[in-house]
C-alpha positions in Angstrom: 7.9 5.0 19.8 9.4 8.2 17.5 8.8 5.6 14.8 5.1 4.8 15.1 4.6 8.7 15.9 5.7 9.5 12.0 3.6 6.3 11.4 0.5 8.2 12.7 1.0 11.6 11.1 1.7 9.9 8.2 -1.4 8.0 7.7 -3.4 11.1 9.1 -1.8 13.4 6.4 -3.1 11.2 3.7 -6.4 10.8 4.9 -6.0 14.5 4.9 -4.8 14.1 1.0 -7.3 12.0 0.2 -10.4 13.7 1.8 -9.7 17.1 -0.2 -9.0 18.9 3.2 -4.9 19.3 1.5 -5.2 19.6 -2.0 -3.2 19.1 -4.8 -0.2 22.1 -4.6 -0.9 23.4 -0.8 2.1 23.8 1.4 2.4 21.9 4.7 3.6 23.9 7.3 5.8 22.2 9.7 5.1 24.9 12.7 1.2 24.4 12.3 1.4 21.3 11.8 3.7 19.8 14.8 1.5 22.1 17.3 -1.7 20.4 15.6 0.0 16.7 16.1 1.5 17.7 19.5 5.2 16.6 18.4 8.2 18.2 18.0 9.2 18.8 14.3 11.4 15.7 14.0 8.4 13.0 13.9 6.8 15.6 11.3 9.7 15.4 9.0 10.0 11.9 9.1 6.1 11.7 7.8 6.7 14.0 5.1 9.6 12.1 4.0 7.4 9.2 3.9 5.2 10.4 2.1 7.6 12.2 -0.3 8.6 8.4 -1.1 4.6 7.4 -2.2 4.7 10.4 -4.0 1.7 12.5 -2.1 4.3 15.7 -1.0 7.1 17.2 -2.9 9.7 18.7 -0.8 11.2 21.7 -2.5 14.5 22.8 -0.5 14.3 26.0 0.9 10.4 26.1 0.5 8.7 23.2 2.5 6.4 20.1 1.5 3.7 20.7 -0.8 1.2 17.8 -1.8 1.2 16.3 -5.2 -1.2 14.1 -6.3 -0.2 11.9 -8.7 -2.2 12.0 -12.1 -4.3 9.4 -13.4 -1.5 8.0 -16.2 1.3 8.1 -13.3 -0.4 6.0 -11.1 -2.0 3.2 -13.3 1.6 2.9 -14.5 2.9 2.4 -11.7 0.0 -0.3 -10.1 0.9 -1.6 -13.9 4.8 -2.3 -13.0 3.9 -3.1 -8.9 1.3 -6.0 -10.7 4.1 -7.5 -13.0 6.6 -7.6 -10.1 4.2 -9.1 -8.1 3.4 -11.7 -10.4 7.3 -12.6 -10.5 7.9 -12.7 -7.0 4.5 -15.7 -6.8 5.9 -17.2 -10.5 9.1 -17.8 -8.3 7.9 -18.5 -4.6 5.6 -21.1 -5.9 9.0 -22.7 -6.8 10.9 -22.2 -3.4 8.5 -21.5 -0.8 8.9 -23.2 2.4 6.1 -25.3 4.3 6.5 -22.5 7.2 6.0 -19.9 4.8 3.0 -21.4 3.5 1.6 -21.4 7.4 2.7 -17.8 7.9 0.4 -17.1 4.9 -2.6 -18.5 6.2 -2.0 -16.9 9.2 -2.0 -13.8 7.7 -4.8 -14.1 5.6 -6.6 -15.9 9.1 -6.0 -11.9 10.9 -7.4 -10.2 7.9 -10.6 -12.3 8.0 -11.0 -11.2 11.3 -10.3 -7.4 10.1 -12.9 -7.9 7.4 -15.4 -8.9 9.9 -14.5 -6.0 12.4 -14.6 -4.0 9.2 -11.0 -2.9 10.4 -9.2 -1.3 7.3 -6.3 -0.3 8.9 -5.8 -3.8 10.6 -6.6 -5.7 7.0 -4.3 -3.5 5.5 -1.3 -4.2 8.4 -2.2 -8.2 7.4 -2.3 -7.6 3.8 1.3 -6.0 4.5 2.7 -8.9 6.0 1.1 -11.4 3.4 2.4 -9.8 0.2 6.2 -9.0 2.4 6.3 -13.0 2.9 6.0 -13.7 -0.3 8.4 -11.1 -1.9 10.9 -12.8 0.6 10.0 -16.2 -0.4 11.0 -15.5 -4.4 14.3 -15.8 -3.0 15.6 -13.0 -5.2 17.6 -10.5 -2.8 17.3 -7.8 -5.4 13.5 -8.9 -6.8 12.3 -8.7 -3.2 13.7 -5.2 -2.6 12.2 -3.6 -5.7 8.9 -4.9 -5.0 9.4 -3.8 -1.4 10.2 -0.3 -2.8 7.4 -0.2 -4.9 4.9 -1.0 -2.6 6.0 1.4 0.1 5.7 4.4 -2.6 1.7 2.9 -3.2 1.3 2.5 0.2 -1.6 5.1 0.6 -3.4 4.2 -2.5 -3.3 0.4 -1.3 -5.2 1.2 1.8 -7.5 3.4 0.2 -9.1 1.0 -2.3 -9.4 -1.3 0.7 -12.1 1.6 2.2 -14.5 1.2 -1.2 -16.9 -1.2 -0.2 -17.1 -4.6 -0.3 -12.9 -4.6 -1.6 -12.0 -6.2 1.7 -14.1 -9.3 1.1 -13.4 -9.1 -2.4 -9.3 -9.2 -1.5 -9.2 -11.7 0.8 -10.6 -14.1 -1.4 -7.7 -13.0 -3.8 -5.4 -13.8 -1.0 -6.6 -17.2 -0.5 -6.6 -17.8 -3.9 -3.1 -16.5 -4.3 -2.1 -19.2 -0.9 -3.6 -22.2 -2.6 -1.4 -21.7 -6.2 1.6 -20.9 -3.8 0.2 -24.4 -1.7 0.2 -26.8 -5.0 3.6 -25.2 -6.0 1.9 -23.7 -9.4 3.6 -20.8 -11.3 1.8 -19.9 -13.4 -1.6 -19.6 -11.5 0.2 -18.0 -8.6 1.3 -15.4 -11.0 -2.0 -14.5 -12.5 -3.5 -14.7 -9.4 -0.8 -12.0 -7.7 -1.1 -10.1 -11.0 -5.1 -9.8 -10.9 -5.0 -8.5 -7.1 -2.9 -6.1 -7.4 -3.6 -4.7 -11.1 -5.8 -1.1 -11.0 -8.4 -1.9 -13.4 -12.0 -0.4 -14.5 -14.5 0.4 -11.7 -11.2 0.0 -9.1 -9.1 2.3 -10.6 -12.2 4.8 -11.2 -12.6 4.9 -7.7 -9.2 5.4 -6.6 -9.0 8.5 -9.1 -12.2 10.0 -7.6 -11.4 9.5 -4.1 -8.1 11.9 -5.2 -10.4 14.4 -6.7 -12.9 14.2 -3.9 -13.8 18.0 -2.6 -10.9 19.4 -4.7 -11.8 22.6 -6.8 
């Protein structure tokens, strides 16, 4: 319960992030805060901490959180590493991925159709979690599988954030399926391109998911 509390504020301070209501160097105070959530300070801690790890606050030690928006060359290089670790983890599922696995894929990718019809961002994105999780897991690479895990918890927010520009949940799910059906016919190479292409920041994508950062600041 604790845990999906910090969940919440966490995903509520990012939309705050993101919509230019916190801007880029303001300081978060806890007190405020907590009274505006209606939670004790622990809860509020743990969703700064979380989103210390994607990068969107700084905690400074004796001075409290302050958001931090990445810049434009941090974060493509980062969607730029996420994409080639991604790409890895299909190279080598496509090799080892179980029959079960293959099912818990389409499973996955059967809830986010269903988010894309409800228009239901935060329900695709939940999905789109679990898809990309399975398939880290089905590298079989201990260590591979906790980088990329990492990796994609620190790019959490800007993840569900592209998935709000319109027509990108249609536009990812086919990815997904695409992505399921190189896993299917056990093909490395096309499941890596395919992972690689989905996840990559490119052109109109990544000018979108810069302005959104820059929306109302200044």
């Amino acid at each position: 319960m604790e845990q999906r509390r910090a969940d919440n504020i966490a995903e509520a301070l990012e939309e705050h992030i993101f919509s230019g209501i916190f801007q880029n160097g303001d300081r978060l105070d806890e007190v405020r805060l907590a009274e505006q959530f209606g939670v004790s300070r622990t809860p509020l801690r743990e969703a700064l901490q979380r989103l210390a790890l994607s990068g969107l606050v700084e905690l400074v030690p004796r001075r409290g959180a302050f958001v931090r928006q990445p810049g434009p060359i941090e974060l493509m290089e980062m969607f730029e590493v996420m994409a080639e670790l991604e790409a890895v983890c299909g190279r080598l599922a496509a090799l080892r991925i179980s029959d079960e696995a293959i099912e818990e894929l389409r499973d996955a990718n059967a809830r986010c159709q269903m988010a894309v019809e409800a228009r239901d961002t935060d329900g695709y994105y939940a999905e789109n979690e679990r898809f990309h999780k399975t398939i880290y897991r089905q590298s079989g690479n201990g260590f591979l599988e906790q980088e990329a895990t990492k990796l994609h918890k620190r790019l959490k927010p800007f993840r569900r954030q592209q998935l709000k520009f319109r027509g990108r949940m249609a536009q990812s799910m086919a990815e997904h399926e695409a992505i399921v059906e190189a896993l299917a016919r056990g093909n490395p190479d096309e499941a890596a391109g395919a992972l690689r292409n989905h996840v990559a920041v490119q052109g109109e994508k990544f000018h979108n998911l810069m302005s959104s950062l820059k929306q109302k600041a200044g």
